[in-house]
N, C-alpha and C positions, 0 to 999 in steps of 0.2 A: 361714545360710551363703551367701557370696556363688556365684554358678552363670555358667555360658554356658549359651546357648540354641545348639545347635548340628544341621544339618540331613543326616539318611545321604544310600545313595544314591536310595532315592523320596521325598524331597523332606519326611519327616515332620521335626517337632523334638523335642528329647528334651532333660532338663536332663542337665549335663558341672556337678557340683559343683568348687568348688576350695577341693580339700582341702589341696593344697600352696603350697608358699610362690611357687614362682613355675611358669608355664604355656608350652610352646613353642607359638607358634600359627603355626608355619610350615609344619607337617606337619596333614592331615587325618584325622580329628578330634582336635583340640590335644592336648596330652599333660603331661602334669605333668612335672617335668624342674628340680630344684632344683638341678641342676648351671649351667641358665641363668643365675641371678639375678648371680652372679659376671659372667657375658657379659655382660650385659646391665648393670652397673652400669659394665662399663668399654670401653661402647661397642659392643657385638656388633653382627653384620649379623641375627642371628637377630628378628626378633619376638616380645616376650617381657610373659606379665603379673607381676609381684610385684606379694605380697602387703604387706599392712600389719603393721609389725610387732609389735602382740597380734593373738591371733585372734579377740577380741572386737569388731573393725570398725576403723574408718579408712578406709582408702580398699585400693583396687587402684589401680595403675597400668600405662599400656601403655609400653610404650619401643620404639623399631626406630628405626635410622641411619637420619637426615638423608635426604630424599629417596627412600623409600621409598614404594611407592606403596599405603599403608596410610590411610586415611581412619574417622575417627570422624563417626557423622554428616553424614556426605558433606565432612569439611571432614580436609585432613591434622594430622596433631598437630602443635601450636608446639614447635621446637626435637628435637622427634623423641619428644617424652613427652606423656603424656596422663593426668589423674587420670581416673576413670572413677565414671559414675554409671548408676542403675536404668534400664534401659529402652537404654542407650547401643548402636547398629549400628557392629559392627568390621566393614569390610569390606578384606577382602585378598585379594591375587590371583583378584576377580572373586568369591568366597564372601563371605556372611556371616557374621556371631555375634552374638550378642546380649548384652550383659553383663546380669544381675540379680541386686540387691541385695536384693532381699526373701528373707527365710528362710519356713520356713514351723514352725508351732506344734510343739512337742515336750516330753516331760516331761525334764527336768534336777535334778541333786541342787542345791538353791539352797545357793548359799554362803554364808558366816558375813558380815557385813558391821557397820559399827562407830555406824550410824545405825538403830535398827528401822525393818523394812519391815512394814508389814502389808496383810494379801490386801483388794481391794477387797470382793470376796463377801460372805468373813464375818468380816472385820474385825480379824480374829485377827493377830498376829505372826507372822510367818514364820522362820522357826529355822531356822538354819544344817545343812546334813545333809538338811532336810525334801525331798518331790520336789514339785515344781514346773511352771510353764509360765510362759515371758516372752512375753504378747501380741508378736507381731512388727510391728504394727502401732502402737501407741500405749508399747509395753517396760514393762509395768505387769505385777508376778508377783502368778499367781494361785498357791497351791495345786493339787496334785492326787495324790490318793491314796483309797484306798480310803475314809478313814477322811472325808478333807474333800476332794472331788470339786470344787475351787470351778471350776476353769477350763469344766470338760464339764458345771457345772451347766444352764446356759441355754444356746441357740444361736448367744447372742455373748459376747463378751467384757463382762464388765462394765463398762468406761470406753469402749467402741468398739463397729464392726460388724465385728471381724474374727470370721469362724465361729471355732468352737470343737469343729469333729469333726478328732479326731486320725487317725480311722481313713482318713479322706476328704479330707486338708487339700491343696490345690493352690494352686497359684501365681493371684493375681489380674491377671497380664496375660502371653500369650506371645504369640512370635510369629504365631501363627496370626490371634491380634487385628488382622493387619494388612491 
């Protein structure tokens, strides 16, 4: 799930998920606010991110009127929008944020799908209902369940080096990285 990296008042950073479809980032610490996207499709002065429209990814975007002194990357956005990518620095009124695209590993009921998937592990089909884990790093589903453990077999993922402790899994870059 896409996140902000977002800073209190001592200076630490915490992930702000976004759960909602669009985000005010005009107020401190941003706020979820679906009533923006409306604003914000037809011009608002507010600051605002929407979502993409499945919540299986796409993009985010930023939008804020024309000469705003809003900056991605030290650079303003063209035209007053900005697709947003991993790692991307919003800076507004003098604060940061961070945009990040990485999720992190979780078990999901795998859905029914009209191609067989089958788990790299142990090779098996993966059946629609079963629980699961989609590496967030390489999107390869393992199994996981009591019965066929594939994801938490080894310490990585089977096709990658993303871990694979569900109990312990954190993001591979924040802000603090800087």
């Amino acid at each position: 799930m896409a996140h902000l990296w977002v800073q209190d008042g001592s200076g630490a950073w915490s992930v702000m998920p976004l759960a909602e479809r669009a985000v005010d980032l005009s107020v401190s610490p941003p706020r979820p606010d679906a009533g923006r996207r409306a604003e914000a499709a037809a011009g608002g002065a507010t600051p605002v991110l929407v979502s993409p429209l499945s919540s299986e990814g796409g993009g985010w975007c930023l939008i804020a009127r024309l000469g705003a002194d809003i900056r991605i990357n030290g650079l303003r956005p063209l035209g007053g929008m900005r697709l947003l990518q991993d790692g991307d620095e919003i800076r507004i009124d003098g604060r940061s944020l961070f945009f990040g695209a990485e999720s992190l590993p979780r078990v999901e009921t795998f859905a029914a799908v009209d191609q067989p998937k089958y788990c790299p592990r142990c090779r098996q089909e993966l059946a629609g209902g079963c629980d699961a884990v989609r590496c967030p790093h390489c999107g390869i589903w393992h199994h996981q369940s009591a019965e066929l453990p594939c994801w938490s077999y080894a310490e990585t993922c089977a096709l990658c080096s993303q871990p694979t402790d569900l109990d312990n899994a954190s993001f591979s870059w924040s802000p603090e990285d800087l």
